[in-house]
C-alpha positions as a Python dict, from the first residue, in 0.01 Angstrom:
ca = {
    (1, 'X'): (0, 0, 0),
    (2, 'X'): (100, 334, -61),
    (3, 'X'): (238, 571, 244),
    (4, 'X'): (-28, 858, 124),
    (5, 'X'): (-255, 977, -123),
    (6, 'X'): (-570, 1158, -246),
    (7, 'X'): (-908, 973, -257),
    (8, 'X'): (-1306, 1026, -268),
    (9, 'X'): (-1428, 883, 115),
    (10, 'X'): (-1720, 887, 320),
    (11, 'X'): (-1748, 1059, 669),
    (12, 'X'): (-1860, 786, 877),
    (13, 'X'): (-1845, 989, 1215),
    (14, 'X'): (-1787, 1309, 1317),
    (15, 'X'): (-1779, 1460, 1675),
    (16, 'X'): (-1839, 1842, 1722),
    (17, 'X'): (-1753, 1900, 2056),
    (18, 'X'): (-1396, 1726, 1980),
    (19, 'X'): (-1362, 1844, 1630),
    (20, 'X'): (-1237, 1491, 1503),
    (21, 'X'): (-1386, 1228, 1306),
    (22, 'X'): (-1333, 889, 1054),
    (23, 'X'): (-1314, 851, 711),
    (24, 'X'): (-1353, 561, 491),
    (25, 'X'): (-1300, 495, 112),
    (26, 'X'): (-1309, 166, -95),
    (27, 'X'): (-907, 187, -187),
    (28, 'X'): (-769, 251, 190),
    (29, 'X'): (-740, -80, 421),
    (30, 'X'): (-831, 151, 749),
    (31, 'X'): (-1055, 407, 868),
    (32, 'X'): (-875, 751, 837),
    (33, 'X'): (-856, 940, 1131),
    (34, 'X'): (-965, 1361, 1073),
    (35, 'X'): (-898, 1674, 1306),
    (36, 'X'): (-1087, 1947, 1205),
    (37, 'X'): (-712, 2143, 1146),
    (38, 'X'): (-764, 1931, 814),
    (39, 'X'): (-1107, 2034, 680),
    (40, 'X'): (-1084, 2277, 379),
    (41, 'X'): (-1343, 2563, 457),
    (42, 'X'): (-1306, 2717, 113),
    (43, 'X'): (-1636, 2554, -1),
    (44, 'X'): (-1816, 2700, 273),
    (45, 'X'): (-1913, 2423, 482),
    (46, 'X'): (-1905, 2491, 858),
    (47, 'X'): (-1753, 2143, 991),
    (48, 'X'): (-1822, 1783, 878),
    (49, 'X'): (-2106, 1523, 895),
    (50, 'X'): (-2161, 1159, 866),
    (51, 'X'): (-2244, 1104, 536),
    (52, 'X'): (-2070, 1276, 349),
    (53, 'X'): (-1856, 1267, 69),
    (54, 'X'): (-1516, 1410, 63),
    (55, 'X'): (-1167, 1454, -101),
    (56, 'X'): (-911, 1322, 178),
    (57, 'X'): (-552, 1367, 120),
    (58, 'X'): (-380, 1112, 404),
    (59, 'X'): (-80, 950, 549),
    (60, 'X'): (33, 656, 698),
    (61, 'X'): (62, 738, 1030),
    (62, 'X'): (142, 381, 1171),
    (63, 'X'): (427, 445, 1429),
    (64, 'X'): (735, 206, 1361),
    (65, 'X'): (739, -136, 1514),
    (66, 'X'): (386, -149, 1525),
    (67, 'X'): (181, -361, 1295),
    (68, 'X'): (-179, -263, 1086),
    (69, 'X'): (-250, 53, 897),
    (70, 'X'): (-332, 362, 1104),
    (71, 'X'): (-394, 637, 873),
    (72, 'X'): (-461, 1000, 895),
    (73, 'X'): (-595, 1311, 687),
    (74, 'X'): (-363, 1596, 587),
    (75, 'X'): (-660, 1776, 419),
    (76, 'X'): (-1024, 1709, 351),
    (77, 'X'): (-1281, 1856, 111),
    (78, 'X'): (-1632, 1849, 145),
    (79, 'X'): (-1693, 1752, -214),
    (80, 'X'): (-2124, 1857, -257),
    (81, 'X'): (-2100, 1785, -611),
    (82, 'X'): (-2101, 1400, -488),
    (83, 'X'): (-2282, 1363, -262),
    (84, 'X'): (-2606, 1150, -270),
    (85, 'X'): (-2929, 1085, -103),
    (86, 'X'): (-3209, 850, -106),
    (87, 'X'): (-3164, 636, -431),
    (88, 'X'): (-2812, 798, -499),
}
């Protein structure tokens, strides 16, 4: 797998009151770990949401000697042009 990369995930949770969520797209073998420090406001959105579709640039962020695939986002982009509803 590669060390980082750019790909089209899915918020799968997102807590206000800590500003951090999780990420998850076909292509990556983990969840990817997001601090709001990472969320692109240029499109307007306020802050995150479960549900929704976004550009995450990430990292492998697995410290050495340990084992699996911790990843985490160096920048994420609400993408609204993707997203879906009811039916896609």
């Amino acid at each position: 797998m590669a060390a980082s990369g750019t790909t089209i995930g899915t918020v799968i949770r997102w807590d206000d009151d800590r500003g951090t969520g999780l990420i998850e797209a076909p292509d990556l073998p983990a969840q990817c770990w997001v601090d709001a420090s990472a969320v692109d406001h240029s499109t307007g959105a306020p802050a995150l949401r479960a549900g929704q579709v976004v550009e995450v640039t990430w990292t492998r962020d697995t410290p050495p000697g340990e084992s699996g695939d911790r990843l985490r986002a160096l920048r994420v982009r609400p993408r609204e042009d993707l997203q879906t509803g009811i039916g896609g």
